[in-house]
C-alpha positions as CSV (number, residue, x, y, z in Angstrom):
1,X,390.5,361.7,60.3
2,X,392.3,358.7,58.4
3,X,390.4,356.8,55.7
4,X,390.2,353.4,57.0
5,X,390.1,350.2,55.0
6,X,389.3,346.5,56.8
7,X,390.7,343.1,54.9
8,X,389.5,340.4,55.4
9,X,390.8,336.7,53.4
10,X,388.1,334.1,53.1
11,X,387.8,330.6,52.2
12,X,384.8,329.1,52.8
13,X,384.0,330.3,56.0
14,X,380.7,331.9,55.4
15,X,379.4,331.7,58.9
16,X,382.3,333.1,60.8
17,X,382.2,336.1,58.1
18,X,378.6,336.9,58.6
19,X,379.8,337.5,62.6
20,X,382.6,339.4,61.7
21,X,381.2,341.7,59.4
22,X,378.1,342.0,61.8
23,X,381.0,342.8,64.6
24,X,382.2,345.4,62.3
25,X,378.6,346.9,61.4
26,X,378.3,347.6,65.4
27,X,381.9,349.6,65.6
28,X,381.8,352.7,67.3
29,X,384.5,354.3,64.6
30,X,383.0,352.3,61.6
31,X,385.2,351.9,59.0
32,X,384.9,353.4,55.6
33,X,385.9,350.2,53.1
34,X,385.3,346.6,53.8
35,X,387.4,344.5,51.2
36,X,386.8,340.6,51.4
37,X,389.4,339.0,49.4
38,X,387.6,335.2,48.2
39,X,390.1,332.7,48.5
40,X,388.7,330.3,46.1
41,X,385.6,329.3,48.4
42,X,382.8,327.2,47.6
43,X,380.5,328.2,49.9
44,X,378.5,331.7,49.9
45,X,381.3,332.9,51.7
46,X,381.4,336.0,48.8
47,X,377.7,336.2,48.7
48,X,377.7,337.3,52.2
49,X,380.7,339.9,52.2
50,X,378.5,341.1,49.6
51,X,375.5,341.7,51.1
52,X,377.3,343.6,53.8
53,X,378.5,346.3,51.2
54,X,381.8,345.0,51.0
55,X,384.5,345.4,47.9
56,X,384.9,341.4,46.9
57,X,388.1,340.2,44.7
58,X,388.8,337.3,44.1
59,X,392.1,334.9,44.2
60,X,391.2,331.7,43.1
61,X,395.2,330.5,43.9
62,X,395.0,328.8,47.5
63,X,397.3,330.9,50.0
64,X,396.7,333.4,52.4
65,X,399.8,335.1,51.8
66,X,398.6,335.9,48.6
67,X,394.9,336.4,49.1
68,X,396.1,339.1,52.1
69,X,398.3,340.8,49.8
70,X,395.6,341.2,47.3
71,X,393.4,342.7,49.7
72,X,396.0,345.3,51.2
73,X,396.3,346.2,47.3
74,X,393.1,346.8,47.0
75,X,392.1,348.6,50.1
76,X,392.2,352.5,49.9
77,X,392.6,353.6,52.9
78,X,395.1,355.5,55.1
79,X,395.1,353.0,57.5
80,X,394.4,349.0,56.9
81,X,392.8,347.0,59.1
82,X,393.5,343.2,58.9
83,X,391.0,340.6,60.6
84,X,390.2,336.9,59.9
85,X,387.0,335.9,58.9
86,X,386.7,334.0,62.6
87,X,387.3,337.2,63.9
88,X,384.8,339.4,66.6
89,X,386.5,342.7,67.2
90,X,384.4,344.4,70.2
91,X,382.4,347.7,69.5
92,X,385.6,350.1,70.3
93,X,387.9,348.2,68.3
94,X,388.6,350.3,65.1
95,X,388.6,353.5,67.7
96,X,390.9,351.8,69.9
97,X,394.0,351.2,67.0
98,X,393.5,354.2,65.7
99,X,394.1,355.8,69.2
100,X,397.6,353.7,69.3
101,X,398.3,355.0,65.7
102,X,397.9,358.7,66.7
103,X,401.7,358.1,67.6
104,X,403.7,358.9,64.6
105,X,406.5,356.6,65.1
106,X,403.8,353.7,65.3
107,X,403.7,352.3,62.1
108,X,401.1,349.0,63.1
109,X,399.2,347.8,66.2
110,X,398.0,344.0,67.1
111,X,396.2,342.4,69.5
112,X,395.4,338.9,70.6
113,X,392.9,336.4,70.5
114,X,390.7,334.7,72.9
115,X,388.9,331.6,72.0
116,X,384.4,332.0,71.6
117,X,384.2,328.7,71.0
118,X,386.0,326.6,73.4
119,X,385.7,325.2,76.8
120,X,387.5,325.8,79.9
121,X,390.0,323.9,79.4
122,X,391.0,325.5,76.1
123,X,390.3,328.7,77.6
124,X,392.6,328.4,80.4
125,X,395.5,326.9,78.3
126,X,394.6,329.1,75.1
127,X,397.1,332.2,76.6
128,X,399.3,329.5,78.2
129,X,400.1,327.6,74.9
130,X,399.3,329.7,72.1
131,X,398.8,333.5,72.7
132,X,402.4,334.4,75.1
133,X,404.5,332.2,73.3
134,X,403.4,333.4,69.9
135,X,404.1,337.0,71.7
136,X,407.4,336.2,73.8
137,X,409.2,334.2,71.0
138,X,408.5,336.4,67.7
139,X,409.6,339.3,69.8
140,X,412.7,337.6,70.7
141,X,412.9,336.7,67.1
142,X,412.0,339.9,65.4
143,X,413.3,342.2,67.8
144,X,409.6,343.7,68.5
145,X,406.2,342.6,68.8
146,X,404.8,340.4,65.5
147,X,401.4,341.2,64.0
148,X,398.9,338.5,64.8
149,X,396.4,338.7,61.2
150,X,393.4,338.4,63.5
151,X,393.7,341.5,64.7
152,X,396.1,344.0,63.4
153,X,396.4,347.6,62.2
154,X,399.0,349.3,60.0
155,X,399.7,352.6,57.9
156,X,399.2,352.1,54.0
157,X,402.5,353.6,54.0
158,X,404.1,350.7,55.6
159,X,402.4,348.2,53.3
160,X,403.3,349.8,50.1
161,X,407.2,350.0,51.9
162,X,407.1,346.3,51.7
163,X,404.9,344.9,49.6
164,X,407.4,344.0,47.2
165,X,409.4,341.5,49.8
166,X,406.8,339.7,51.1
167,X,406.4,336.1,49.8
168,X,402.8,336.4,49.0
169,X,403.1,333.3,45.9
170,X,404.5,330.7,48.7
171,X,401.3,329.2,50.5
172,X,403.3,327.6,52.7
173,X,404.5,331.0,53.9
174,X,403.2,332.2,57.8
175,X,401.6,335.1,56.2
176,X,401.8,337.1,59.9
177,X,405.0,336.3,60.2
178,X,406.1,336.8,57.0
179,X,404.6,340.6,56.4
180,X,406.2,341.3,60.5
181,X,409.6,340.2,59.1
182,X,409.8,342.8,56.3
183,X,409.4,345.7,58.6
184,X,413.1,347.3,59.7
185,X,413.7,346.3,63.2
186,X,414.1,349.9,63.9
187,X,410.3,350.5,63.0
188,X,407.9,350.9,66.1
189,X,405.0,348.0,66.0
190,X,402.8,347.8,69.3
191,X,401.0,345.0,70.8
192,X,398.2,345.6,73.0
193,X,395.5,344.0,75.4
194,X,392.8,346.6,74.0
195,X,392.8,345.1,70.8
196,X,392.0,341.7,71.5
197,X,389.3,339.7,69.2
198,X,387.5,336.7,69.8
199,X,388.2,334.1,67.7
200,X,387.8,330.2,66.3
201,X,389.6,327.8,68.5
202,X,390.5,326.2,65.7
203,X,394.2,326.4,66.1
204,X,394.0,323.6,68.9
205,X,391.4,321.8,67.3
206,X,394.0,318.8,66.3
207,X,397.6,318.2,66.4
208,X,397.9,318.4,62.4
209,X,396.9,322.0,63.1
210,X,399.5,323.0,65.3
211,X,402.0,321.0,63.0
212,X,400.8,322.9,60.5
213,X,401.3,326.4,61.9
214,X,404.7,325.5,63.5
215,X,405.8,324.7,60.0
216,X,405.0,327.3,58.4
217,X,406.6,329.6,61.2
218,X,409.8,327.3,60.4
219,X,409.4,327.8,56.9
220,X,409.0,331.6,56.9
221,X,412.4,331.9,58.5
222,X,414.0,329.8,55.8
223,X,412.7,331.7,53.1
224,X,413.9,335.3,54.6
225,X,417.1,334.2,55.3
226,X,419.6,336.8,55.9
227,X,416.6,339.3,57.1
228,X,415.5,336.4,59.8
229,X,418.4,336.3,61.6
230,X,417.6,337.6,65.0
231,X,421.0,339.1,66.2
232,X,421.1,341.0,62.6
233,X,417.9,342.4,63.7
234,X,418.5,343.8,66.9
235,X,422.1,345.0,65.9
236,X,419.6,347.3,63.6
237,X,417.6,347.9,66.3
238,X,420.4,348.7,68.6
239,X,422.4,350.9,65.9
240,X,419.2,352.8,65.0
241,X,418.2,353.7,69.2
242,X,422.3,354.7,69.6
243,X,421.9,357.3,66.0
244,X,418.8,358.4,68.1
245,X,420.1,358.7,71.4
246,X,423.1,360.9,69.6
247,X,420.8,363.6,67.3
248,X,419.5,364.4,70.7
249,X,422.3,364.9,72.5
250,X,423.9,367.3,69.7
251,X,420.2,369.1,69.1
252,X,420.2,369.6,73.1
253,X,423.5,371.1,73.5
C-alpha cells in the first residue's frame, strides 16, 4: 500500500482547517502524514494543525506557490495529497484517488469543488461559472485535465520531476495552474466527479476575487512562455499517442 502524505497551505484560516483536518480524521483510507505548511498566519491557524498531529513548517514569505512547494518538499509519502484549508473531502476520499492512481500511466487525479457555504443562487451558478470553465478551458489549454489544489492527488515521483520549473518565488503565480503546466502533455492526469470537496464560496464572494484569480491564470501563462503555448502542447501530445500507436503495431506483428 502507498505511503500517503496530505498538504495543506494555510494562512489564517484556522476555522476552515479545524473542518478539514476533522474531514480527514473520518477518512476511510486515513492518511499516514498531515503536513500543514503556515503561510505566515496570525491566527492559531498552526496551533490547530498541531493539535491534530500534523507536521507544521513554516513560510513566513506570502505566496502559495511557495508555501505548496514547501509542503510537497516536506511530505514523505508515495503519494501527495493536496487540499485547501477550506477544503471537506468526504469519508472515501483518500480511497477513492488512490483507486484512480492504481493505473500506472496516471501520474495525478483532481476533482472539483462544490460550494458549503453558499446559497442557491451561488450553487446553481457555482458549476456554471466557475467549476466547467475552469475544466473546459485549461484542458483546451494544457492539452488534458488541470489539477484544481482543492482537491488533487499525484505521485511523489511526479513532483520531484518538476519541482525545479515551477515558479514557486512569484506569488502572483496560479499555483494550480502553474504545477499543471510543468507536467509533459504526454503525461496522463485524470479529472473525476468522485473526488469532489466542498469548499468556501469564497471565489465569488466579490469581483476583486475573480479579478484576482483571472490574473493570475493570465500571468501564469506569461511566465511559462514557450511551455504555455497550447498548440506546442498537443503537438507533444499528438507525437507521443502516434510513437505509441507505432510500438504496438511493430510488438503485434
Amino acid at each position: 500500500m502507498p505511503v500517503v502524505s496530505v498538504v495543506i497551505p494555510v494562512r489564517n484560516d484556522a476555522e476552515h482547517l479545524r473542518r478539514c483536518l476533522a474531514a480527514l480524521a473520518a477518512q476511510s483510507r486515513p492518511a499516514d502524514e498531515l503536513v500543514v505548511v503556515d503561510n505566515g498566519s496570525s491566527d492559531d491557524s498552526a496551533a490547530v494543525a498541531r493539535a491534530a498531529g500534523a507536521v507544521v513548517r513554516s513560510e513566513p514569505v506570502p505566496g502559495i506557490a511557495r508555501a505548496a512547494s514547501l509542503g510537497y518538499d516536506t511530505a514523505s509519502g508515495d503519494v501527495i495529497v493536496r487540499l485547501d484549508a477550506d477544503s471537506v473531502p468526504p469519508p472515501g476520499w483518500i480511497a477513492a484517488a488512490l483507486g484512480l492512481l492504481e493505473d500506472e500511466d496516471v501520474v495525478a487525479v483532481t476533482g472539483p469543488g462544490r460550494p458549503s457555504d453558499a446559497g442557491p443562487v451561488v450553487h446553481a451558478l457555482w458549476p456554471v461559472l466557475y467549476m466547467q470553465p475552469y475544466f473546459v478551458l485549461m484542458h483546451g489549454a494544457l492539452s488534458r485535465p488541470p489539477l484544481f489544489g482543492s482537491a488533487a492527488a499525484l505521485r511523489r515521483s511526479t513532483w520531484l520531476a518538476v519541482r525545479d520549473r515551477v515558479h514557486r518565488d512569484d506569488p502572483e503565480v496560479h499555483d494550480d495552474i502553474d504545477l499543471s503546466m510543468q507536467f509533459d502533455p504526454a503525461w496522463r492526469v485524470l479529472a473525476d466527479r468522485s473526488l469532489t470537496v466542498r469548499v468556501s464560496a469564497r471565489p465569488f464572494s466579490s469581483l476583486p476575487s475573480a479579478v484576482l484569480r483571472t490574473r493570475r491564470a493570465f500571468h501564469t501563462f506569461r511566465v511559462n512562455g514557450r511551455r504555455a503555448t497550447p498548440t506546442r502542447r498537443w503537438a507533444r501530445r499528438a507525437r507521443v499517442a502516434l510513437q505509441a500507436r507505432d510500438q504496438a503495431w511493430w510488438r503485434g506483428r
